[in-house]
LUMLO-350994 format. One record per residue (C-alpha): x, y, z; residue in three letters. Coordinates in steps of 0.001 Angstrom, whole numbers, plus 500000, padded with zeros to 6 digits. Layout:
<recs>
XYZALA ...
</recs>
This chain:
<recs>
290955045040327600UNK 290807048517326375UNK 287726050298324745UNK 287554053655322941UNK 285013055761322990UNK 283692059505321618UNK 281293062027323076UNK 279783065478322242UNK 278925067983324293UNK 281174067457327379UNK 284507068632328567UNK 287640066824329607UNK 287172068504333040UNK 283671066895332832UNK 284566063569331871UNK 287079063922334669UNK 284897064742337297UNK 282417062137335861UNK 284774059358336080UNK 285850061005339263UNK 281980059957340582UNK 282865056493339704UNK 285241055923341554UNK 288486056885340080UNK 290928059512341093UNK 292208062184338767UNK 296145061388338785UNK 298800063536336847UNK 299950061724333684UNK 303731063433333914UNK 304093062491337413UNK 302297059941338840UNK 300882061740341589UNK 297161062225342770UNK 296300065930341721UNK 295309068153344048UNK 292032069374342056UNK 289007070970343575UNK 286517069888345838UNK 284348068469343559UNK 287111065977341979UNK 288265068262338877UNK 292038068353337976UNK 294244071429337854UNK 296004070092334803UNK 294835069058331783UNK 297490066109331039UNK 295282064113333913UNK 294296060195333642UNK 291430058988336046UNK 292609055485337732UNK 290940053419339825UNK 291928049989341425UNK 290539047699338537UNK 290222050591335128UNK 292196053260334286UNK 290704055901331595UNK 292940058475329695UNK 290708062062328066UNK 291963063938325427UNK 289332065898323034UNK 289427067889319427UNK 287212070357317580UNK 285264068172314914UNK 283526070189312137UNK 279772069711311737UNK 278556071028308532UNK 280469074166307033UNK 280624076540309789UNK 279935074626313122UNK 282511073107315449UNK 281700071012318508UNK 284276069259321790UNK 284226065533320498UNK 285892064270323518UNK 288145060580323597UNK 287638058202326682UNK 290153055136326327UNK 289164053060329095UNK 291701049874330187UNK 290856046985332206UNK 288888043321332415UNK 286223043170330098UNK 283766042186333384UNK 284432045826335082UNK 284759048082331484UNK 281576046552330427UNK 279863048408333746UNK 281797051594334129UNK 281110052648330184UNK 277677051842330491UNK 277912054104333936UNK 279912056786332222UNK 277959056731329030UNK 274946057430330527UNK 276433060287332580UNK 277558062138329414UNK 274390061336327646UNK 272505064761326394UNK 269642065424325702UNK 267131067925324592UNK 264362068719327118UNK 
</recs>
């Protein structure tokens, strides 16, 4: 199965490291290999999937206009696997890159 989603107001490195939290490992796209990011799970390249055992997600992001003169990140999650572990892990991922004014 394979779902496609679109958030605002978070970065690829951020969506890495989020999907990095659950439970995935940032692996280099040309290569195969596992990067060697930083401590906190963030990837040294940008050309970086997030795999797990049971999902894989590719990231890639744009600038989307918002009215005449404002530009915002609209970042592009394509998550594959069963429909049974997807259905959790956007749910889980959504809510991490939920924002909110407080």
């Amino acid at each position: 199965m394979r779902v496609e989603k679109s958030y605002r107001g978070i970065s690829e490195r951020l969506a890495r490291h989020y999907l990095s939290n659950l439970g995935g490992e940032v692996v280099d796209e040309a290569d195969g290999t596992v990067e060697g990011g930083d401590a906190d799970g963030n990837a040294k390249a940008c050309d970086a999937d997030v795999v797990a055992d049971d999902w894989r997600a590719s990231i890639s992001s744009e600038k989307v206009s918002i009215g005449p003169s404002v530009q915002l990140t609209e970042v592009t999650v394509v998550f594959e696997g069963d429909e049974e572990t997807l259905d959790s892990l956007v749910a889980d991922f959504s809510q991490k890159a939920l924002r909110a004014g407080g």
